[in-house]
RODRENKE-250828 format. One record per residue (C-alpha): residue number from 1; residue in three letters; z, x, y. Coordinates in nm, 4 decimals, m for minus. Layout:
[r NUM, "ALA", [Z, X, Y]] ...
This chain:
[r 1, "UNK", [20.0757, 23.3314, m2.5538]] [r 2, "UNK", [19.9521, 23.1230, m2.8398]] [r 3, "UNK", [19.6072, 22.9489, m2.6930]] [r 4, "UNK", [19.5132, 22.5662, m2.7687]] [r 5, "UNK", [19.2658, 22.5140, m3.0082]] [r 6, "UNK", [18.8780, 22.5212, m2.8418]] [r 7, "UNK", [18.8928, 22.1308, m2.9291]] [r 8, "UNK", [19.0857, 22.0456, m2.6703]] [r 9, "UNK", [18.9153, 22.1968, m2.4198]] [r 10, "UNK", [18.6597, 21.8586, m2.3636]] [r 11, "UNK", [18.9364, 21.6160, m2.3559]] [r 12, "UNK", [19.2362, 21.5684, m2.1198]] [r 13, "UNK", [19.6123, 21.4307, m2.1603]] [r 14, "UNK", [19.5844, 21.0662, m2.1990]] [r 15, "UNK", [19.5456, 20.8902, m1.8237]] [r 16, "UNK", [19.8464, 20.6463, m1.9164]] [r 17, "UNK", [20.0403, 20.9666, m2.0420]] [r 18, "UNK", [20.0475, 21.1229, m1.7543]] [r 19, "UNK", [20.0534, 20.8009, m1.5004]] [r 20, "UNK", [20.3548, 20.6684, m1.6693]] [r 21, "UNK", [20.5396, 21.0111, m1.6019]] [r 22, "UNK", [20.4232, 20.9899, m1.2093]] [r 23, "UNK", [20.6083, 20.6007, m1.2169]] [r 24, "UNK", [20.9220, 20.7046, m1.4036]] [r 25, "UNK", [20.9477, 21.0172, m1.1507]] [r 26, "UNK", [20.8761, 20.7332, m0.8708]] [r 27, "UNK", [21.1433, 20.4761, m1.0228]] [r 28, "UNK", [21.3648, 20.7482, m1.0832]] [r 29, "UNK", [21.3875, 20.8231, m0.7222]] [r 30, "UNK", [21.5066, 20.4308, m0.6522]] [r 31, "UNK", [21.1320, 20.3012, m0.5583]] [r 32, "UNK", [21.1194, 20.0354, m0.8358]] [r 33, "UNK", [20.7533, 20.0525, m0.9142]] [r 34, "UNK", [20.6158, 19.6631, m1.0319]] [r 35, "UNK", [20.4032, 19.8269, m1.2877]] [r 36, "UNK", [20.0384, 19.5665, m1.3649]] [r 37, "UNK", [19.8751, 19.8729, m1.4891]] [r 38, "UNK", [19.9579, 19.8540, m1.9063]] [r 39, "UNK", [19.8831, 19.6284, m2.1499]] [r 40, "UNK", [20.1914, 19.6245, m2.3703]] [r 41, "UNK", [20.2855, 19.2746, m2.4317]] [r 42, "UNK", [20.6336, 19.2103, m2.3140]] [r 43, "UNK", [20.6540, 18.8501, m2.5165]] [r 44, "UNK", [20.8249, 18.9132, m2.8595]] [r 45, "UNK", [20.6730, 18.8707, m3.1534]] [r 46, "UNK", [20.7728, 18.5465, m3.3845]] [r 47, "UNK", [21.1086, 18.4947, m3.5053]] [r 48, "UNK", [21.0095, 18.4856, m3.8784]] [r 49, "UNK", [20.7961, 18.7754, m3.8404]] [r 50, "UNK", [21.1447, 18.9827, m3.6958]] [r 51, "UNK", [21.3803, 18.7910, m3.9379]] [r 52, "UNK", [21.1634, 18.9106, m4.2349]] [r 53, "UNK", [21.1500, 19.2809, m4.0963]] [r 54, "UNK", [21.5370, 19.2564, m4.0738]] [r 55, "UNK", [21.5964, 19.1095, m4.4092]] [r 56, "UNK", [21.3289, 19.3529, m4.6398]] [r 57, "UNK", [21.5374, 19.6723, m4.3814]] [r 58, "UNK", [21.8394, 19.5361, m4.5195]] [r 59, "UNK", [21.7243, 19.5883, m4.8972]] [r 60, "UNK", [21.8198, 19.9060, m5.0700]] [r 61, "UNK", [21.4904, 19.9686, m5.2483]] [r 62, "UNK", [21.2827, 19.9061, m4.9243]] [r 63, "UNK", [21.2628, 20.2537, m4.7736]] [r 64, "UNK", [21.0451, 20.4900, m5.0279]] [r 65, "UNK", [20.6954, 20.6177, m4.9211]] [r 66, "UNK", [20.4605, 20.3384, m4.9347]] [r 67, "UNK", [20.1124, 20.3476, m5.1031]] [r 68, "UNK", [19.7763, 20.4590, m4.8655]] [r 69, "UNK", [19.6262, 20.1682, m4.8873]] [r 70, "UNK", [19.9093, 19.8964, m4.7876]] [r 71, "UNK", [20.0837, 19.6618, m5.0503]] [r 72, "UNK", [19.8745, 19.3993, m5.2041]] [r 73, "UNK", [20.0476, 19.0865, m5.0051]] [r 74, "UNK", [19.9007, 19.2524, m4.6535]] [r 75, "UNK", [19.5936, 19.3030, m4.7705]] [r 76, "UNK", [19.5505, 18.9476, m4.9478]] [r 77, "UNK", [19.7108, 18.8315, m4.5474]] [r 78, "UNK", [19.4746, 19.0286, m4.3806]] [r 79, "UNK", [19.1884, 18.8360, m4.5956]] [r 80, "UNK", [19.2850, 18.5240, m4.5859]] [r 81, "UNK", [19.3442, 18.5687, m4.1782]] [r 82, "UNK", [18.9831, 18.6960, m4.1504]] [r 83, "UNK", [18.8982, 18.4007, m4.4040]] [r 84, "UNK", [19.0496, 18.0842, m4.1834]] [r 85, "UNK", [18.9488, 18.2324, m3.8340]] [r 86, "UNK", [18.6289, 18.4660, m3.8789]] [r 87, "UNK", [18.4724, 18.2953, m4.1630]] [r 88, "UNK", [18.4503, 18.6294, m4.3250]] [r 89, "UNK", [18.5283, 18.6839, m4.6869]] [r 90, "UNK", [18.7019, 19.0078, m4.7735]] [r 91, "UNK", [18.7593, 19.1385, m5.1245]] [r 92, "UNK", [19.1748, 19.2325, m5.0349]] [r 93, "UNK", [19.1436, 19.5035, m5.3383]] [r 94, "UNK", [18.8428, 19.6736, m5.1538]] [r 95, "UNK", [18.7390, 19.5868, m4.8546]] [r 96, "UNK", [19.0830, 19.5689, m4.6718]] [r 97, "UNK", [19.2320, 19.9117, m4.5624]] [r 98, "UNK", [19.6125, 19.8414, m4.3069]] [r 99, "UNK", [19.6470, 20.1738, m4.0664]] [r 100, "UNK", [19.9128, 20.2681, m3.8613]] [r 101, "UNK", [19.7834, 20.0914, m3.5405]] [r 102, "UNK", [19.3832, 20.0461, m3.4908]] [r 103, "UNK", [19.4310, 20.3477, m3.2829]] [r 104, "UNK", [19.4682, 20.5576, m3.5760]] [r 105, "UNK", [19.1606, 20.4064, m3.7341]] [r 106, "UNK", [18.9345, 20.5142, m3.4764]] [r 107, "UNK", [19.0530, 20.8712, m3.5279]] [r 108, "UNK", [18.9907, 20.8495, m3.8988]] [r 109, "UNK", [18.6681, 20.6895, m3.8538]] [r 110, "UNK", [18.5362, 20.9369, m3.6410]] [r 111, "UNK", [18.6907, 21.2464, m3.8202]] [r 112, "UNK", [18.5380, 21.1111, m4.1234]] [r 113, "UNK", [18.1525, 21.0639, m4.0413]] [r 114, "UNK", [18.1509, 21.2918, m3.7631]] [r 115, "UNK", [18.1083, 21.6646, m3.7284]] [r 116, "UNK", [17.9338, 21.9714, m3.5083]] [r 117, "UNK", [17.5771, 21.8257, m3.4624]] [r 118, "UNK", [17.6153, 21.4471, m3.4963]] [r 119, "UNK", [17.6678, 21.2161, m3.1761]] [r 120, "UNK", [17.8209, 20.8930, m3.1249]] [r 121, "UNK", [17.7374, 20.6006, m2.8652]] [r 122, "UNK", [18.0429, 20.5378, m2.6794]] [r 123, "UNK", [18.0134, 20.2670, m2.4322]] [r 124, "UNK", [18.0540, 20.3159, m2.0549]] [r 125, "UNK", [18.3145, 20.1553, m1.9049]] [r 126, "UNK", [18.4801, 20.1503, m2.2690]] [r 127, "UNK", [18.8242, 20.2805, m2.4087]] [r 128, "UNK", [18.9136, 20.6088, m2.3613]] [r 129, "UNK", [18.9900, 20.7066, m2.7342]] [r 130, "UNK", [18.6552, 20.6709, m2.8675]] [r 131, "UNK", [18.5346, 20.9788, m2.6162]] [r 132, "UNK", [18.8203, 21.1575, m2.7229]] [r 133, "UNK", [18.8469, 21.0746, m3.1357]] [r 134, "UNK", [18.4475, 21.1460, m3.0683]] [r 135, "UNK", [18.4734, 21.5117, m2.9181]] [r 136, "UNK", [18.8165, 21.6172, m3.1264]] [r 137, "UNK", [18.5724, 21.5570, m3.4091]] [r 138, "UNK", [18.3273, 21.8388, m3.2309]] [r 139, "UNK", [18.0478, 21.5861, m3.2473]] [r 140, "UNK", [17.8518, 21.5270, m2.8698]] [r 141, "UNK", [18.0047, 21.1715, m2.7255]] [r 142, "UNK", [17.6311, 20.9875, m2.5741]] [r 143, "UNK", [17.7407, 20.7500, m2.3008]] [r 144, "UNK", [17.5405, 20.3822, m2.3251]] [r 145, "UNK", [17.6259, 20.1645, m2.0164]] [r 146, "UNK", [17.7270, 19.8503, m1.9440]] [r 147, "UNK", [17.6637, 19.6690, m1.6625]] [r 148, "UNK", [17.7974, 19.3584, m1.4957]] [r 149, "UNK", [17.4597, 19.2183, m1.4283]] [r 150, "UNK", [17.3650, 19.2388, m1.7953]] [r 151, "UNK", [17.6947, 19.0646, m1.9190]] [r 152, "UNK", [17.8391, 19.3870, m2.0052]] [r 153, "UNK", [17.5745, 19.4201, m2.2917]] [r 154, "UNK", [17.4537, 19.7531, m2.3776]] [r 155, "UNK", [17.0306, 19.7426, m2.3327]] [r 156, "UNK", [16.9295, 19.7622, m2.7021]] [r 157, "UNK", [16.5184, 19.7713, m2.6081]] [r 158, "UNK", [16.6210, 20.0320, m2.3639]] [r 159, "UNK", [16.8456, 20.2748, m2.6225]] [r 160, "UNK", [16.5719, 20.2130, m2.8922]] [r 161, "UNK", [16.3227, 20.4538, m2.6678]] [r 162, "UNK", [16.5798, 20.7496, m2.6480]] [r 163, "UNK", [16.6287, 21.0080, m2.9233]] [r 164, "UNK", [16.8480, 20.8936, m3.1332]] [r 165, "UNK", [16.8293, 21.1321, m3.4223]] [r 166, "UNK", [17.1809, 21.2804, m3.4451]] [r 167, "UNK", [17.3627, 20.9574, m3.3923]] [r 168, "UNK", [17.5656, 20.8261, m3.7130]] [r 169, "UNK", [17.7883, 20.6076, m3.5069]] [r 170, "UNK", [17.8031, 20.3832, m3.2615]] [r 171, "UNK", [18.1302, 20.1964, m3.0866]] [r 172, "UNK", [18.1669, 19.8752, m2.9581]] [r 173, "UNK", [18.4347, 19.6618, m2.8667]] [r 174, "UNK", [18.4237, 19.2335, m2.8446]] [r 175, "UNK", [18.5576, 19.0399, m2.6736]] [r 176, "UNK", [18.5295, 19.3472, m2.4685]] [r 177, "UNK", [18.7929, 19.6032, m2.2900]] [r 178, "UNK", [18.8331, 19.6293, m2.0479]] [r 179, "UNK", [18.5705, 19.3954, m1.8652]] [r 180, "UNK", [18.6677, 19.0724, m2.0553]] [r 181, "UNK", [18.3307, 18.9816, m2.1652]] [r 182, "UNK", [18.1948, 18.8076, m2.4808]] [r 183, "UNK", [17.9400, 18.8784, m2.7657]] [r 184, "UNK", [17.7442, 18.6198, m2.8994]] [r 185, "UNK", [17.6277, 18.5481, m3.2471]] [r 186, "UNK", [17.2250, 18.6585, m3.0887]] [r 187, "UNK", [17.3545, 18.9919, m2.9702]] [r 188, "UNK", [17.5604, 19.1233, m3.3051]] [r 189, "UNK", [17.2338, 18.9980, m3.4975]] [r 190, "UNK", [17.0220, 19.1923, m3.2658]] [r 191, "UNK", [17.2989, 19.4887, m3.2803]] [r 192, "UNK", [17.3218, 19.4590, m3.6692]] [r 193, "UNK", [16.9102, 19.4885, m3.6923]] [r 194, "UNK", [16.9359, 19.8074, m3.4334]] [r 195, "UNK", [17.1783, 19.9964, m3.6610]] [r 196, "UNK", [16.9765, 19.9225, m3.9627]] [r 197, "UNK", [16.6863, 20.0494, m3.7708]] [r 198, "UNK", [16.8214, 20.3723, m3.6488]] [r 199, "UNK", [17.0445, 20.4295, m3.9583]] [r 200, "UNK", [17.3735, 20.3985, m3.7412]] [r 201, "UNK", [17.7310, 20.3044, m3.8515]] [r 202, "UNK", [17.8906, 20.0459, m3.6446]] [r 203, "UNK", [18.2134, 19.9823, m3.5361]] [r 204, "UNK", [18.3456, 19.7246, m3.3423]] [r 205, "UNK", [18.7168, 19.7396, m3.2134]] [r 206, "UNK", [18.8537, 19.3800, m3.1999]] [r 207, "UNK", [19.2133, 19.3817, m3.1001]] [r 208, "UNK", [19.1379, 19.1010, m2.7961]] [r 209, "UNK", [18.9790, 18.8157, m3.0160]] [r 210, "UNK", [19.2592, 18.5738, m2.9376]] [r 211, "UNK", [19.3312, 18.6060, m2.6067]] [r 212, "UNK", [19.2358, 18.3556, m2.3834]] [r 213, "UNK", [18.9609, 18.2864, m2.6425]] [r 214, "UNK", [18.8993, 18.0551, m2.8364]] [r 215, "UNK", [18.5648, 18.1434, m3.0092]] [r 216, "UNK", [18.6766, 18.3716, m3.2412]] [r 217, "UNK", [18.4228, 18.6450, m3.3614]] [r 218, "UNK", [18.3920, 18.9050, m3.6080]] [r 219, "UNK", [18.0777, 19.1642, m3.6112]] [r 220, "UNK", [18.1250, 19.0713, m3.9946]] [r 221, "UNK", [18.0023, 18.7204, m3.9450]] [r 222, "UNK", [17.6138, 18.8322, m3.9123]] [r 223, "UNK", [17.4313, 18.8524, m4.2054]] [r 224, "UNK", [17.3789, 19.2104, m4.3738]] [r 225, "UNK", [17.6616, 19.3415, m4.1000]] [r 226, "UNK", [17.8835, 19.4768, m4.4039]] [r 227, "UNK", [17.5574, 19.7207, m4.4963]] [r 228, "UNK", [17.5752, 19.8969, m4.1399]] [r 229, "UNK", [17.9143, 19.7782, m3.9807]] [r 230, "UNK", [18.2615, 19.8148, m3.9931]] [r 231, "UNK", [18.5809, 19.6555, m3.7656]] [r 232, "UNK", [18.9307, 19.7443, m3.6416]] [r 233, "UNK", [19.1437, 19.5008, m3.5790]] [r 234, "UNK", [19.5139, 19.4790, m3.4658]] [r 235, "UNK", [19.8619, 19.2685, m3.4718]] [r 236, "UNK", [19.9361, 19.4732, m3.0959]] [r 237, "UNK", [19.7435, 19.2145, m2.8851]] [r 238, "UNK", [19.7286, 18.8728, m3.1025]] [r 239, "UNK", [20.1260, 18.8886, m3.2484]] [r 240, "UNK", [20.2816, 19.1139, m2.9884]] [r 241, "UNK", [20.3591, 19.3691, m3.2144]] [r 242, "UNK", [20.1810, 19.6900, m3.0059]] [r 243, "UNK", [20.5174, 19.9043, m3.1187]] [r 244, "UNK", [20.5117, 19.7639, m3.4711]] [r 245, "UNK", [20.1820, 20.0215, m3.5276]] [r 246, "UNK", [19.9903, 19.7509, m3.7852]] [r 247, "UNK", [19.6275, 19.7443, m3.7819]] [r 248, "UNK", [19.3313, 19.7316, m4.0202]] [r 249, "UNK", [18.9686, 19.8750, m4.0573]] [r 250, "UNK", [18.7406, 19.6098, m4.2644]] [r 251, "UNK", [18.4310, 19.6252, m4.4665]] [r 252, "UNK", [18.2272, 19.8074, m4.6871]] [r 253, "UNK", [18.4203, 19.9617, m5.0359]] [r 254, "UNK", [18.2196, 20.2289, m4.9715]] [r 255, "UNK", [18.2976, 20.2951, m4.6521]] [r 256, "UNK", [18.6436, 20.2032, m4.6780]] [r 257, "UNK", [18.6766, 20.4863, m4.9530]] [r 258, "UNK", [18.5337, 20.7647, m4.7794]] [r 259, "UNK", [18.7887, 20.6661, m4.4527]] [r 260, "UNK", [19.0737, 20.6822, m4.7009]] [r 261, "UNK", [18.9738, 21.0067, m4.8159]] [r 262, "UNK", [19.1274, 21.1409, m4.4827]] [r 263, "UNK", [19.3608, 20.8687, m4.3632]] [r 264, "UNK", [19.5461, 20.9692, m4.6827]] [r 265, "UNK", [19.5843, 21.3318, m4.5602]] [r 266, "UNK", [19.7461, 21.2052, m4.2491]] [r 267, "UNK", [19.9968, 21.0082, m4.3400]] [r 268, "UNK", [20.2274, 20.8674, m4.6140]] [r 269, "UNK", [20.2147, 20.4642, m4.5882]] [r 270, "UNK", [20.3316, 20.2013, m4.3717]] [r 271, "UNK", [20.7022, 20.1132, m4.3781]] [r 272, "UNK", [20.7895, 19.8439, m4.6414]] [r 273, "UNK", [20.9825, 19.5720, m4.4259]] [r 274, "UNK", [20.6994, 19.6052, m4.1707]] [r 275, "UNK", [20.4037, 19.5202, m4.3834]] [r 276, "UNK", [20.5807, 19.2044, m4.5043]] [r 277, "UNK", [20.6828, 19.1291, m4.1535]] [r 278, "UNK", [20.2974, 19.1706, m4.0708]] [r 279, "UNK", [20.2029, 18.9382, m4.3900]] [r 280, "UNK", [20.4813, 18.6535, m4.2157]] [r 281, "UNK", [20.2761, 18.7041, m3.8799]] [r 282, "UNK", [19.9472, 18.6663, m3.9970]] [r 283, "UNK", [20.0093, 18.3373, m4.1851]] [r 284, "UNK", [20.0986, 18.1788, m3.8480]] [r 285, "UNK", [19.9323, 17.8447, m3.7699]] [r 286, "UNK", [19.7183, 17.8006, m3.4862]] [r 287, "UNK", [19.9772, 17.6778, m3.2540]] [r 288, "UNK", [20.1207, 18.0318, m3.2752]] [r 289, "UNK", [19.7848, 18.1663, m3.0361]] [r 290, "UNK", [19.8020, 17.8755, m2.8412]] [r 291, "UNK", [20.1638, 17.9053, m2.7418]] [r 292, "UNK", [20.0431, 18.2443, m2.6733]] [r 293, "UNK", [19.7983, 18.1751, m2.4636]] [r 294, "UNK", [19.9332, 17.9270, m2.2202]] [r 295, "UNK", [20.1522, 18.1687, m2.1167]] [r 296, "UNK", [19.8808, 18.4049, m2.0665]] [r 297, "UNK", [19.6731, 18.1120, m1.8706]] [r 298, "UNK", [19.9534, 18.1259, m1.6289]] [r 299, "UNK", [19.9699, 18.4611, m1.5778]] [r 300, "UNK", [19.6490, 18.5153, m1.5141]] [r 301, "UNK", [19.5950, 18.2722, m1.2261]] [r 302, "UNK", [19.8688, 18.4717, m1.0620]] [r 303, "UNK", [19.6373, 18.7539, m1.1808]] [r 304, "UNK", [19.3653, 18.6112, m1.0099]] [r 305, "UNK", [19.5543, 18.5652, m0.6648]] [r 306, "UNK", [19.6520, 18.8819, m0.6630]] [r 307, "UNK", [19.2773, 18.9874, m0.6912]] [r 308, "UNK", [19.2098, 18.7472, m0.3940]] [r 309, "UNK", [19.4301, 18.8891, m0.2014]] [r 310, "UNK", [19.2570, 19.2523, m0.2485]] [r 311, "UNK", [18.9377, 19.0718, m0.2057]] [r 312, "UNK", [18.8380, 19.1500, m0.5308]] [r 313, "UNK", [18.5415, 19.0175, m0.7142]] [r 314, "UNK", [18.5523, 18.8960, m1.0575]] [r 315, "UNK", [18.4357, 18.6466, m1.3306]] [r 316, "UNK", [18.6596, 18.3810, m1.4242]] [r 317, "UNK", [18.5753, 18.3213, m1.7721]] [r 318, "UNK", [18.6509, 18.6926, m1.8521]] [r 319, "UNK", [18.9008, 18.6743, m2.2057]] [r 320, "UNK", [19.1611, 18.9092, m2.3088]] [r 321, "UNK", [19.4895, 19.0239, m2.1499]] [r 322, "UNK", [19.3643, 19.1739, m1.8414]] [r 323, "UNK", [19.2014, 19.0959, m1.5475]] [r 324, "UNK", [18.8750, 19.2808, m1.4300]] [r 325, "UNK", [18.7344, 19.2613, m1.1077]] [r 326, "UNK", [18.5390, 19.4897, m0.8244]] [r 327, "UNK", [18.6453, 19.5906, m0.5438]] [r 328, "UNK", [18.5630, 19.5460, m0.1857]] [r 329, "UNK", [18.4575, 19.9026, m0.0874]] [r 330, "UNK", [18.3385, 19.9871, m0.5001]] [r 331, "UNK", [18.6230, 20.2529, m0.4921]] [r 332, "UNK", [18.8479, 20.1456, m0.7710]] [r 333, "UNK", [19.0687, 20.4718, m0.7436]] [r 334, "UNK", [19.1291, 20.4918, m0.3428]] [r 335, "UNK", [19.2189, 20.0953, m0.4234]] [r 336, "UNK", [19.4476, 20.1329, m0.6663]] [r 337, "UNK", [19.6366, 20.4984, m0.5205]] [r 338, "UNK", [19.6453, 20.3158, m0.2053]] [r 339, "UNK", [19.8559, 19.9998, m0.3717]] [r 340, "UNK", [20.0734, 20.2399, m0.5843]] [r 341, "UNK", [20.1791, 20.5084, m0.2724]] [r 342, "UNK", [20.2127, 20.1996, m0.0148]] [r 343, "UNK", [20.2872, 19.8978, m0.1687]] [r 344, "UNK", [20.4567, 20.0357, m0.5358]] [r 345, "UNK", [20.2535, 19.8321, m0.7350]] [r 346, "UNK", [20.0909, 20.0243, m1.0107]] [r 347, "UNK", [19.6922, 19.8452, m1.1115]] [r 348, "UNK", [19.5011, 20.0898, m1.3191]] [r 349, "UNK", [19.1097, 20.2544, m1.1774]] [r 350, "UNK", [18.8342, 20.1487, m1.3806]] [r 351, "UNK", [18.7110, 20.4568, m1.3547]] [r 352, "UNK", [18.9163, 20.5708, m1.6200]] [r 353, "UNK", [18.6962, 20.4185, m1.8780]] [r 354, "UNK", [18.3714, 20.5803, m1.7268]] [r 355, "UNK", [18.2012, 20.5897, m1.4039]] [r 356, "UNK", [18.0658, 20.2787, m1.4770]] [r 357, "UNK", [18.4072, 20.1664, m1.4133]] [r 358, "UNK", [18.4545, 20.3263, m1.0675]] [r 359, "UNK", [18.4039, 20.0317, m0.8288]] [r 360, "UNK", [18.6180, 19.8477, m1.0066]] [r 361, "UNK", [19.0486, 19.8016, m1.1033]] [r 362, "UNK", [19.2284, 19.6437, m1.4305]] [r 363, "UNK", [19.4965, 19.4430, m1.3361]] [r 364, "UNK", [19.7640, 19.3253, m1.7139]] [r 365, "UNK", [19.8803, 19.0277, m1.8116]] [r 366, "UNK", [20.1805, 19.1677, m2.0041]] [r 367, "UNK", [20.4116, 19.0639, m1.6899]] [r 368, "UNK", [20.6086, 18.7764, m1.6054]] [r 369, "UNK", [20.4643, 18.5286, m1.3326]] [r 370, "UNK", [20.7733, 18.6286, m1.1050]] [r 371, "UNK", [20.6755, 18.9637, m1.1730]] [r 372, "UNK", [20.3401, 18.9125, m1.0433]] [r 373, "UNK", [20.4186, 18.7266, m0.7657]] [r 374, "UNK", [20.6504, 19.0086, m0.6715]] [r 375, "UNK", [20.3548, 19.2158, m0.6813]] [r 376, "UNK", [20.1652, 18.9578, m0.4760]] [r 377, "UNK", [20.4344, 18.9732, m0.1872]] [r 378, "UNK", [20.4451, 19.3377, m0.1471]] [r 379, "UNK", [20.1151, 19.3692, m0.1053]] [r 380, "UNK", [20.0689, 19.0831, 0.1391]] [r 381, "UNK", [20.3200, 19.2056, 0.3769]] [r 382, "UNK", [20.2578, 19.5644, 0.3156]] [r 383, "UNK", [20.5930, 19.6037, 0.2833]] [r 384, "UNK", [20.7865, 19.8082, m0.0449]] 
């Protein structure tokens, strides 16, 4: 038989992949699995933003191969969006590059900089795809952790005294999955000053900046970021449009044209009628997040009951559309097998995102409050 390519041997099938599989196999045998484990917004996106992806569909000149680096109008949205909320100014000719889902950009990003040799931070609990994007790229993926006591702030003083040599990139991710937490302006100067320093290329992922948040931050904000620093962002989260596949990587020309170099090797543009449907959601007013969000503020009290009832620890000003807490016996995988076999309801093990993770569970918001108080009832009477 044909073998797999030696790249694959460091990484596994995606942990959602395969869990989903397990709960359609479950719910396919009648057991009607409450899943709380994914966060896939189930709240549609605006009804402009889907009447002006019907409309440009319906157009006879709207389904040719797009250009790699998105039509003008997104990029000028995408700028003016980082503009009004981030206080960021973005040159929409250069600095601006759309992708097919921030997921995509981390791949390019890392495929890009990143070879046999060179290492990347990857933060510890942290999402899953930066390890693997890292090690596909056959560069070494160099845990840093985070830890509750600090805020979920990596150490800076303490990564300065390791060798650091072979790092070109590091990851980072705020407002923070999946533990909820918050940079402040302080840390992404002191981050910004370590990457200069070590001659590191930053990334922060920020898909969760308007989620139960109102302090909206960009990496980009901090003076001389754009020399050392670049940032993903994503319409998944803050427009629920996670199947729509319309992100963005921001910055640097320079860096912006090297990505591109492979991004347009990969693919062949993003659909017409969905990058104006994009442009419609990002002009939005603020009332569109705040609708948003006091749906999610209900949710997530339920959230939080449910997390009492487990006896769960966890921090109440946490942001973002999941809920993070610790568990009672710091098992976060006997916890959350233990709910799923007996009770149906599916949380997901921090442990996924690192052994940092492992005492604790991720509970979604991307449910309805009946939903979740489903959930609630099953496992209070320990009853399916």
């Amino acid at each position: 038989m044909i073998q797999p390519a030696k790249r694959l041997d460091a990484i596994k099938e995606y942990y959602f992949s395969g869990k989903l599989k397990e709960i359609a196999e479950m719910n396919a045998n009648g057991l009607k699995v409450i899943n709380l484990g994914i966060g896939s917004p189930d709240l549609p996106p605006a009804p402009a933003t889907i009447e002006e992806l019907g409309a440009l569909a319906a157009r006879p000149d709207a389904h040719a191969y797009q250009g790699y680096v998105g039509v003008p109008a997104l990029r000028q949205a995408f700028a003016d969006w980082y503009q009004k909320y981030f206080q960021v100014a973005l040159d929409p000719k250069k600095e601006i590059l759309p992708l097919l889902g921030s997921k995509e950009g981390i791949m390019h990003v890392c495929m890009t900089y990143l070879q046999k040799g060179d290492a990347a931070l990857i933060p510890n609990p942290g999402y899953p795809a930066y390890r693997a994007a890292v090690l596909l790229s056959g560069a070494k993926a160099v845990d840093y952790p985070l830890e509750e006591k600090n805020g979920w702030l990596p150490d800076l003083d303490a990564l300065s005294k390791k060798n650091l040599s072979k790092v070109k990139i590091m990851w980072v991710n705020y407002p923070n999955m999946p533990t909820g937490a918050k940079a402040t302006d302080a840390f992404f100067k002191e981050l910004v000053d370590f990457a200069r320093q070590h001659s590191i290329l930053l990334v922060n992922d920020n898909p969760y900046s308007f989620i139960l948040n109102q302090d909206y931050k960009s990496i980009l904000q901090t003076p001389g970021a754009k020399d050392v620093a670049l940032e993903l962002n994503s319409l998944s989260k803050s427009h629920n449009m996670a199947g729509w596949r319309v992100g963005t990587l921001v910055g640097k020309a320079s860096y912006l044209d090297d990505v591109l170099r492979f991004k347009s090797n990969m693919d062949s543009g993003m659909f017409l009628p969905v990058q104006m449907a994009a442009v419609k959601a990002l002009q939005h007013d603020e009332s569109w997040y705040e609708n948003l969000n006091a749906a999610y503020t209900k949710r997530r009290e339920k959230i939080f009951r449910l997390m009492q009832v487990l006896n769960c620890s966890f921090d109440e000003n946490q942001t973002g559309m999941f809920v993070w807490a610790k568990t009672p016996e710091g098992d976060g995988y006997a916890l959350t097998d233990k709910i799923l076999y007996e009770n149906r309801v599916f949380i997901t093990p921090g442990g996924i995102f690192g052994v940092r993770g492992d005492a604790y569970i991720r509970a979604s918001l991307c449910a309805t409050e009946e939903t979740i108080e489903a959930a609630i009832q099953r496992i209070e009477s320990g009853r399916l």
